[in-house]
N, C-alpha and C positions, 0 to 999 in steps of 0.2 A: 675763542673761535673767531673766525672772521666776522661774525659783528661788531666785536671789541678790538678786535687789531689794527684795525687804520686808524683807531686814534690811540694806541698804546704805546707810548715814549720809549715802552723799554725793547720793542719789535728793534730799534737800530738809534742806539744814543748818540751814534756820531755825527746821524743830522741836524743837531742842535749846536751851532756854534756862537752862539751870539753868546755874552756873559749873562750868565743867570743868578739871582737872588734870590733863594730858597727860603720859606719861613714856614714853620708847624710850631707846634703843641701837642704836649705828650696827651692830652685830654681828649685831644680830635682823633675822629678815625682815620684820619691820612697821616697820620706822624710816621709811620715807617719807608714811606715814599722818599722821605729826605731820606733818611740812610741809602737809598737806593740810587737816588740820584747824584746826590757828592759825591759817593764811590764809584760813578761809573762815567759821569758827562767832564769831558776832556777840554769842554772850555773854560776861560774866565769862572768861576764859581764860588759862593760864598753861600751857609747853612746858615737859620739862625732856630734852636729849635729849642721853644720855652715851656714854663708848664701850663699854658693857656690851652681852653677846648678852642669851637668853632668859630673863633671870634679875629679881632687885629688884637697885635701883640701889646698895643698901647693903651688898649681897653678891655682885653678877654680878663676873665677868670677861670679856671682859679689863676693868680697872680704868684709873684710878682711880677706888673707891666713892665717896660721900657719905653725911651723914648724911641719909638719908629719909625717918627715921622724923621726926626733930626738922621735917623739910619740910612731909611731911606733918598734924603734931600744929599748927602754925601755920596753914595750911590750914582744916583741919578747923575751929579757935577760931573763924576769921574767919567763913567762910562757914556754920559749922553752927552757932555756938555763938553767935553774933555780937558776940565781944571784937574790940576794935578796938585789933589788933596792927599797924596799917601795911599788912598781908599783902596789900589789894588796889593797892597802889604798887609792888610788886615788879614787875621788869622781864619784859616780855609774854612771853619767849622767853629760854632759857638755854642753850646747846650747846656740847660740848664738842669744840673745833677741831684735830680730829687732825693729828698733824705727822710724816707717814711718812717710815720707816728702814728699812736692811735688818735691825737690832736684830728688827725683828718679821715676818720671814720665816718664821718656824715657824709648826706646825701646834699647835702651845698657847704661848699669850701670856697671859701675867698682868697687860700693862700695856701700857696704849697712851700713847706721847709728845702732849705738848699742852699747852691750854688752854683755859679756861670763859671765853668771852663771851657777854655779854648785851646786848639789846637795848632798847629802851623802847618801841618801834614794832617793827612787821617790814618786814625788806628786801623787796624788790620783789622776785621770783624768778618764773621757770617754772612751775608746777607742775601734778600732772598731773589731768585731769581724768574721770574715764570716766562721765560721763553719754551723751546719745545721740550725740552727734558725734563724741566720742573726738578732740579736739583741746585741743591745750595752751591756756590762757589767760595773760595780764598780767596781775595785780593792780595796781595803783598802789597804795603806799603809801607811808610818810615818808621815810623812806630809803633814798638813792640806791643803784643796784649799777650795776656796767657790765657790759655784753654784752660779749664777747670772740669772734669768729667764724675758724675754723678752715676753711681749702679743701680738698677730700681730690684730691689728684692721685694719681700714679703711686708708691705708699709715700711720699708724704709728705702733710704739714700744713702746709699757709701761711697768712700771716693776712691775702697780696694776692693777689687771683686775676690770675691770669695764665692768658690766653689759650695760652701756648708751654707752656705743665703739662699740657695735656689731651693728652698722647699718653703712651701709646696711648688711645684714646677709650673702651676698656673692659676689664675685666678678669674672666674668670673664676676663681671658684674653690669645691673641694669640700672640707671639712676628714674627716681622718682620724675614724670613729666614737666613740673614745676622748678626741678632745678633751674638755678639762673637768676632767682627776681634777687637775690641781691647784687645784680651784675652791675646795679647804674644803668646808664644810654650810652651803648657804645660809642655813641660821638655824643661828647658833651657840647652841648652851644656856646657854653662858654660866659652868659648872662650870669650875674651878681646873684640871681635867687634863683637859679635854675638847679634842681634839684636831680641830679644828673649822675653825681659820683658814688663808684662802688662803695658797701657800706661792709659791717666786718662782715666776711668768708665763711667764716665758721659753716651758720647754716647751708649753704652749699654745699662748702666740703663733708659736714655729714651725709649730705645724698650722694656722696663722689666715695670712690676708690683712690685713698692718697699715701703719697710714700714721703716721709718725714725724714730729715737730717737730722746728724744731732747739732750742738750749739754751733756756731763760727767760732772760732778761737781768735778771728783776725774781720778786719771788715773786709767786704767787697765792695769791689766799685765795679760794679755788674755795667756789659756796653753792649748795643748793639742786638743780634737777634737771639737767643736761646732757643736751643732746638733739641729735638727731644726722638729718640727713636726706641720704637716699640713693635711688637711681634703682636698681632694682633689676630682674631679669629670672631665669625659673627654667627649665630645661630639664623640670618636671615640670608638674602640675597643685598639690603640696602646694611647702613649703620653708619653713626658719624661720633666722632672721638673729640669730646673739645677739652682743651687742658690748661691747666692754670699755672702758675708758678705764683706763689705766695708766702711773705715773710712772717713769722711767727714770733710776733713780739715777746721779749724776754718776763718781763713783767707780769701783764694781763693775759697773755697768748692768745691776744686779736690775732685773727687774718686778715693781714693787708696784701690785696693783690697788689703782683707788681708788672708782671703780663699774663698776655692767655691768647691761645690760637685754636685753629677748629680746622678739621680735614673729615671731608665729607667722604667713607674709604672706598667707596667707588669711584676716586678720582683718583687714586692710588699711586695708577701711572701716569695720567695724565687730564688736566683739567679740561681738555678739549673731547678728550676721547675718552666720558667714563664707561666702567664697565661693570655689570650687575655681579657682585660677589659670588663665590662657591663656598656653599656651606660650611662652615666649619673649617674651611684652609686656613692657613696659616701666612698671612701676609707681613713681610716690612716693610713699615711707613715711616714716615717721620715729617713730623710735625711740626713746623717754626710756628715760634712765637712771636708777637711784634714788639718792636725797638725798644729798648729804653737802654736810661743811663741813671741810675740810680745807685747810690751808699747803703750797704747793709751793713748794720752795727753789730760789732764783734758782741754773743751773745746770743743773736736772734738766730733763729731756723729755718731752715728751707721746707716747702711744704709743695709738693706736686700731685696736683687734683684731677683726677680725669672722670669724666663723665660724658652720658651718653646722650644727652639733652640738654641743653642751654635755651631756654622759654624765656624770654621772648626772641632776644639774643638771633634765633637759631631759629625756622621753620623745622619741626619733626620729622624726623621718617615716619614714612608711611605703615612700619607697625614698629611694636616693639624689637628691639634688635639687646639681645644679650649679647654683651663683649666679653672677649676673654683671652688678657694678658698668658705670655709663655713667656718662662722664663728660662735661658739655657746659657752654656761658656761659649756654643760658638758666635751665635748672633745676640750679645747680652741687649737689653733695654737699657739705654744709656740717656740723660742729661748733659747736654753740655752748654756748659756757658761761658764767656767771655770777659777776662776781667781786665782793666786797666792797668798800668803801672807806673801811675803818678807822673806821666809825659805830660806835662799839661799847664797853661797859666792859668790863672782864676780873676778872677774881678770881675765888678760890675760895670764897663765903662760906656753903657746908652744911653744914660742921661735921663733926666724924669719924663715922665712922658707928656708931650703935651698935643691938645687937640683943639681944633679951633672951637668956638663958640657957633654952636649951632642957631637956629632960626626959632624965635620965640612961640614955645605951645604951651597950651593950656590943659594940665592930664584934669578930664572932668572924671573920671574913675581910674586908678591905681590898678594896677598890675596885682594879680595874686596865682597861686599855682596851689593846689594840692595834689596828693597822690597818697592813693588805699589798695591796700591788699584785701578782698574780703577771701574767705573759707569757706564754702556752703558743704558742710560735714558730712549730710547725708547721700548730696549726690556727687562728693569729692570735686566738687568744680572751684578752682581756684582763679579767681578775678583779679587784675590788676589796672587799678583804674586811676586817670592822670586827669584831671580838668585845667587847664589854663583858659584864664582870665588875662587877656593882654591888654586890657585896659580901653577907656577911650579918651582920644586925643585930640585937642581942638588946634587946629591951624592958623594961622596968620589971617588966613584968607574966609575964615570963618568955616572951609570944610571941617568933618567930624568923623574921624575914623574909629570904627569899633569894631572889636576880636574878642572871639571868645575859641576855645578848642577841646575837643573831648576824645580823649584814647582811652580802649577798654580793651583789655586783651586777657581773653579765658582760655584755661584747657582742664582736661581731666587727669586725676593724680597718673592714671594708670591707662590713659588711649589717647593717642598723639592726631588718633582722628577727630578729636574733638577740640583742635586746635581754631579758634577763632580769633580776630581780630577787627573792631569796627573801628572811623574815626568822623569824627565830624566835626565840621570847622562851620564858623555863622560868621560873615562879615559883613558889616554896616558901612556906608559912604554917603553922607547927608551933610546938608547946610542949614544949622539950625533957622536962618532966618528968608529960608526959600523954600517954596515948594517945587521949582521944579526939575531938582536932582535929590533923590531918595532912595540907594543902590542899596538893595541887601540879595548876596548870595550865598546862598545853601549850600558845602555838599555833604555827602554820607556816600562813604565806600568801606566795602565788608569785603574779608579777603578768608576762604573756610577751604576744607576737604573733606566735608564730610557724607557729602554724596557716592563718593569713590574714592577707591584711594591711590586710582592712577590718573589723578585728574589735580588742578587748582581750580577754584571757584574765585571769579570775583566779580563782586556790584558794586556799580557806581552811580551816582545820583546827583544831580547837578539842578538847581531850579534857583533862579533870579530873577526879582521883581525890582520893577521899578513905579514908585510913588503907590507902592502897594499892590499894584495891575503883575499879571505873570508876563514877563517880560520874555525870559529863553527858560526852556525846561529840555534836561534830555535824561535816558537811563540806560545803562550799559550792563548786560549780562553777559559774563567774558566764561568760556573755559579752558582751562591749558591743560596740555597733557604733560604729568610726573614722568619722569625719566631718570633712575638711580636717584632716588630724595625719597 
């Protein structure tokens, strides 16, 4: 809506002409941004898109790093300084082509399996567009990809529709409120011990409605967005659809996500203008997923999980909403995805990374993080609790900085009203050998609906002291009104 569109790039791309130097990680929540922008911004442009989260490309994890700096310092010559290093010959697009394992099933990974290809041109792909129509476009460009279309029947994926697959002609389902906690953070920071990444699927997908392929016979080199179109129907006025796509190792048959996107379906026609559903109609949506570029090994299976809750992920509708897939020949439920066709150089040519030497500190406490799911069986409340310890650190100058941070996020198996979320952060700013600078500030904000449920609740809570004395205190009781959520 107009609060977000004066500063939204994609309202008119051709205002950007200056040359631009794009960089993501498949781990961040902005990685599909690049795709967006090398297919559409008509200047000078170059991608670089690796499997790092929220972090630089010379330091994130998961890894492997490059050198960035040395990237960028070429960069900069060409376009600011105007030597003429070659740098605007370099190839349009450079991404690094994850090749998933159960190897990286954990919740901290330091290193994701693959490869760097490059391109000269960009492939032709999907991608997404949210101007006013809110539909996908085709770009044409040089190099070919092929579509791959998926059928969704009765838990499976076929790549022929068959009229004898539509039965039963539909399917409902409600997923348990807790789906999601093995989602990871959907933006990984990107830190060495940040325990951030999705872990195996499975348990999701048993609270999910999924439709399975059989083996690959061949690999893919999946590009770009996956999108997914489905006939859908909701016993409420709200309901929201998040869906996964996940490979099904040959082996162990982990689930390894490999993307996932979410459509809240009162946004159906548009995200500016939602609209409160009619019971039980029948709506086509469809659903993009976000970018990647990843190898599936011949062998493994396609796995498409839909559900009706993603916690934490995902603030709840306000009740429960039963979903309900239709199956039919004229408007089938269709998958399709995007695969390469081996257009492409490979190597690694950024150079090791280097960074300079930073300013000498003293860690007087080490960094630590945990993270616990508890159960509390009898009142079905399931907690998910993060403490980070970000250590404290002494400075040059004899300052002494200390963090500590606490997320707790509860809800009920089965009432999306008893969705809560608190966090509290404590930070210290002292000189051990002065008294008269001794900064600690508090805060605590709690974000619930359970007062109403056409309403958001939030507290905040703010109190700093200095040399022990209450220095600034304030507190904040906020309420918003729900509208189609």
């Amino acid at each position: 809506d107009k609060y977000w569109r004066h500063g939204s790039i994609c309202e008119d791309y051709s205002k950007i002409s200056c040359p631009v130097l794009l960089i993501g990680g498949f781990a961040d929540l902005y990685n599909s941004s690049i795709f967006r922008l090398i297919n559409q911004l008509e200047c000078p442009k170059r991608a670089i898109l690796g499997p790092w989260g929220h972090q630089w490309p010379d330091d994130g994890y998961p890894g492997p790093q490059i050198g960035f700096l040395q990237e960028l310092v070429q960069w900069l010559d060409y376009y600011i300084k105007g030597i003429d290093n070659d740098y605007g010959n370099k190839q349009i697009l450079s991404v690094f082509q994850l090749h998933p394992n159960i190897d990286e099933l954990h919740s901290i990974v330091k290193e994701r399996k693959g490869k760097w290809i490059h391109f000269n041109s960009l492939p032709s792909y999907p991608y997404e567009h949210f101007q006013r129509n809110d539909h996908l476009i085709y770009k044409n460009q040089q190099i070919d990809t092929k579509q791959i279309q998926y059928y969704l029947s009765f838990q499976r994926l076929t790549t022929e529709f068959n009229l004898n697959d539509l039965n039963p002609k539909k399917i409902s389902f409600l997923s348990p409120q807790e789906t999601g906690l093995s989602s990871g953070n959907l933006l990984e920071w990107g830190n060495i011990d940040s325990p951030d990444h999705p872990t195996d699927q499975r348990e999701d997908d048993g609270r999910s409605l999924c439709f399975e392929s059989l083996p690959l016979n061949h690999d893919y080199e999946l590009f770009g967005f996956p999108t997914v179109k489905l006939n859908l129907s909701s016993n409420s006025q709200n309901g929201l659809i998040y869906v996964r796509l996940c490979m099904i190792e040959e082996k162990s048959s982990s689930s390894i996500l490999i993307s996932r996107g979410i459509l809240n379906l009162t946004h159906y026609k548009s995200h500016e203008h939602p609209q409160p559903l009619n019971i039980d109609e029948i709506y086509n949506v469809e659903v993009t997923l976000s970018g990647v570029c990843v190898c599936l090994p011949t062998g493994c299976r396609l796995r498409l999980s839909l559900s009706t809750s993603y916690w934490p992920t995902v603030w709840p509708s306000s009740q429960l909403s039963t979903l309900t897939i239709h199956f039919n020949e004229i408007s089938p439920c269709i998958l399709t995805l995007t695969c390469l066709n081996d257009q492409y150089l490979t190597g690694d040519d950024f150079g090791f990374p280097e960074i300079c030497q930073g300013i000498p500190i003293k860690y007087l406490r080490n960094s630590s993080i945990t993270r616990f799911r508890i159960l509390d069986e009898i009142n079905e409340l399931i907690t998910l609790k993060i403490n980070e310890d970000n250590g404290s650190i002494e400075y040059p100058d004899g300052l002494i900085w200390d963090e500590t941070l606490e997320s707790i996020y509860e809800i009920k198996k089965n009432d999306p009203q008893s969705a809560r979320i608190e966090i509290k952060r404590y930070l210290k700013y002292y000189f051990q050998d002065q008294s008269s600078i001794k900064v600690e500030i508090e805060t605590k904000s709690i974000m619930f609906s359970q007062q109403s449920p056409s309403t958001f609740q939030i507290i905040h809570q703010l109190n700093v002291h200095n040399k022990d004395q209450l220095f600034f205190k304030n507190d904040w009781d906020l309420t918003f009104p729900r509208f189609c959520n």
